[in-house]
matplotlib code that plots the C-alpha trace (Angstrom):
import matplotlib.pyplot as plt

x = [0.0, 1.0, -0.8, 0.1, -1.0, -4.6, -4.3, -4.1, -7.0, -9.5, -8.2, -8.6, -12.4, -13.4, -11.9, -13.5, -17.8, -19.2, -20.8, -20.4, -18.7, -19.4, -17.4, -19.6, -19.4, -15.4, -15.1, -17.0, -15.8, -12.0, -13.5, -14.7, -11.1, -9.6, -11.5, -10.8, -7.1, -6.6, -8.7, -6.9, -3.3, -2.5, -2.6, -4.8, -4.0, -4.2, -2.4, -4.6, -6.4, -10.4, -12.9, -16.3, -18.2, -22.2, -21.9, -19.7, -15.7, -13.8, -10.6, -8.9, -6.3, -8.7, -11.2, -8.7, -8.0, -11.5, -11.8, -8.5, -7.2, -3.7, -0.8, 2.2, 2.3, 3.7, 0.4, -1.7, -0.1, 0.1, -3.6, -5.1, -3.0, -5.2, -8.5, -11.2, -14.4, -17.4, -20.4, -20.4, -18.9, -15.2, -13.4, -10.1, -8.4, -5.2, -4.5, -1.4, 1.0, 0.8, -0.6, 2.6, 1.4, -1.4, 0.2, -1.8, -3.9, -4.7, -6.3, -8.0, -9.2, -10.5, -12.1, -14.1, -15.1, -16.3, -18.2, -19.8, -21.0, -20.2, -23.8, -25.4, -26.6, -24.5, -26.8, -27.4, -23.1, -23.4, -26.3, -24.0, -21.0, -23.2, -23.5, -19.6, -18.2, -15.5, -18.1, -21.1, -18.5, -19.2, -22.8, -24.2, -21.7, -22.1, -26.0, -25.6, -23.6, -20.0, -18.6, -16.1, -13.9, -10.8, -11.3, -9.3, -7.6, -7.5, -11.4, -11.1, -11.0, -13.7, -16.6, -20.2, -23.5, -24.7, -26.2, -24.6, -21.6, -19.4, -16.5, -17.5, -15.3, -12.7, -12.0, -12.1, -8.6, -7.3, -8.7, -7.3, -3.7, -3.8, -5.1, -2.1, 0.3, -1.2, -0.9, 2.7, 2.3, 4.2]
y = [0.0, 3.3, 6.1, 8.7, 6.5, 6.0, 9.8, 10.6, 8.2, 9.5, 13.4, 11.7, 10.3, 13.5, 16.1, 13.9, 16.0, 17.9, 15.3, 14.9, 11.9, 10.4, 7.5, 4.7, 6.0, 6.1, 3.2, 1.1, 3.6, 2.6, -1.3, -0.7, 0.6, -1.8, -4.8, -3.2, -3.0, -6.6, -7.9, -5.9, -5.7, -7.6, -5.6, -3.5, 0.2, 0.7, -2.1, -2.3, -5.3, -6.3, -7.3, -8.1, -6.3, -5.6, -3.0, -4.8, -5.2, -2.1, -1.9, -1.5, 1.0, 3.2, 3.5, 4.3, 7.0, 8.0, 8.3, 10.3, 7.0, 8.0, 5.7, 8.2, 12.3, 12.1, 10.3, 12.8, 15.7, 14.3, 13.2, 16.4, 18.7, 17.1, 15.6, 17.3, 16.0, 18.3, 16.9, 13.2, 14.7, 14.8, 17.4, 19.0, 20.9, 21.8, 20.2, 18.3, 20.0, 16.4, 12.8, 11.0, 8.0, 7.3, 5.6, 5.8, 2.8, 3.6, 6.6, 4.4, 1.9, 5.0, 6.7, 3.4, 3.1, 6.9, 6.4, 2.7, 3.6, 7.3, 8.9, 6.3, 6.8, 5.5, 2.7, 1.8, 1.3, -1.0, -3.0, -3.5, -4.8, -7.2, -8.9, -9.6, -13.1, -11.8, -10.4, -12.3, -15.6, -14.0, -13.2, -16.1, -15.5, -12.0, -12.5, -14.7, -12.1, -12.2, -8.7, -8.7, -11.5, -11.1, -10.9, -13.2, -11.3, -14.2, -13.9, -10.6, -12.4, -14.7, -14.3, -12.1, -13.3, -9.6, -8.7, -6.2, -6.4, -3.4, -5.3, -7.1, -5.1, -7.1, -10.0, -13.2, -14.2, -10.3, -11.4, -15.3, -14.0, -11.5, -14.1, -16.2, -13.6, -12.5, -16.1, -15.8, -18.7, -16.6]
z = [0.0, -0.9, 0.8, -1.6, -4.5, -2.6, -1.9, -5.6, -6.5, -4.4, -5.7, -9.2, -8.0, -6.2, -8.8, -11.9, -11.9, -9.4, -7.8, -3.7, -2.8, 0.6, 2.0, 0.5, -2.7, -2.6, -1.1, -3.7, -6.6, -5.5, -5.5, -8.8, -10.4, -8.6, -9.9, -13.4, -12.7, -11.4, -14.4, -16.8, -15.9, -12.5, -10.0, -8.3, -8.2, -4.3, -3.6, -0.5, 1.7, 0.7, 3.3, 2.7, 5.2, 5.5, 2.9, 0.2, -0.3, 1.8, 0.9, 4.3, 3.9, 2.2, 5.0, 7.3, 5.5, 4.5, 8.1, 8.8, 11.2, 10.3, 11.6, 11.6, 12.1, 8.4, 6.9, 8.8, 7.5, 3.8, 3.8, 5.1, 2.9, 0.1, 1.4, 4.0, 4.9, 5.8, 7.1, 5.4, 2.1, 0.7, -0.7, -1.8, 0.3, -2.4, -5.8, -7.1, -9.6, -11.2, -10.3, -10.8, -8.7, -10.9, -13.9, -17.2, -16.9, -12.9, -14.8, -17.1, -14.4, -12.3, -15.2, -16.0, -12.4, -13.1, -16.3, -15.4, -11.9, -10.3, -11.5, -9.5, -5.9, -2.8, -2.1, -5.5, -5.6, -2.8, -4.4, -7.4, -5.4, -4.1, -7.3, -7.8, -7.4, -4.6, -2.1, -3.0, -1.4, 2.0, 1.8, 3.8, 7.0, 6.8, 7.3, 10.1, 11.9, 10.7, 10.7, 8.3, 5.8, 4.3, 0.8, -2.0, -4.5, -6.7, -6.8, -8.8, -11.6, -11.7, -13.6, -12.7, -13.6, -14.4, -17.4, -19.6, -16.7, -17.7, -17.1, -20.2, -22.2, -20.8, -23.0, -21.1, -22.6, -21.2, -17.7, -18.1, -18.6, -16.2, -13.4, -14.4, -14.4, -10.6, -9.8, -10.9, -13.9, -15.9]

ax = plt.figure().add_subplot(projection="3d")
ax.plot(x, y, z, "-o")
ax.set_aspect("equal")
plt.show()
């Protein structure tokens, strides 16, 4: 995980429309770019550890963020030169000269997440992540009472069952080599 690479994704997420992001809708927009990513090319962009929780996958290091939990003086004074919350709504506080920990196809992955699922409502988001093979695993144990599951990254890859799934425009054989390359089969 690197902080200042989250940092700039949610700068990328929140500077994209006007819109007002709350802490759902980042959370699940990061889970969206980040599912992208992995399919795509390997890796995720945040780098960061998934749990399935009531409300769908969190990536961890995210929500500590998105709720200014800071582990060092450093990270604190990094995170809110650039990111301020008023009310239950994100903003920036000062922009970058340049993103230069978003590489080009971060960008990409974050402007699909944008485009596919940012006009939608916060609730509707977590709907949607409901439906994906990686959180939909732990659905049954988080109904009985389970507060939270580590998420396998590994399950990025696998297949939904949505109709007209955005992540379509993935091809299979795209998502099949990047699995293996995760898996290190290369």
């Amino acid at each position: 995980m690197n902080i200042k690479t989250i940092i700039q994704a949610l700068y990328y997420l929140i500077n994209s429309n006007d819109k007002k992001y709350d802490k759902l809708s980042l959370l699940k927009l990061i889970f969206f770019a980040d599912r992208y990513h992995m399919r795509k090319y390997a890796r995720s962009i945040t780098d960061d550890t998934y749990y399935a929780m009531q409300y769908g996958p969190v990536a961890s290091n995210v929500k500590n963020i998105l709720d200014f939990d800071f582990l060092s003086e450093d990270e604190k004074n990094y995170i809110e030169k650039y990111l301020s919350k008023d009310g239950n709504y994100y903003s920036i506080t000062n922009h970058f000269e340049s993103l230069e920990m978003l590489s080009t196809t971060d960008k990409e992955a974050l402007d699909f997440a944008i485009e596919n699922f940012a006009h939608n409502k916060t609730f509707d988001l977590l709907d949607m992540t409901h439906n994906y093979p990686e959180w939909k695993r732990f659905e049954k144990s988080l109904e009985d009472g389970l507060k939270r599951e580590k998420m396998n990254m590994e399950d990025f890859f696998l297949p939904s069952m949505i109709e007209n799934d955005p992540y379509s425009v993935i091809s299979a054989e795209v998502v099949d080599m990047s699995r293996d390359f995760y898996m290190g089969r290369f």
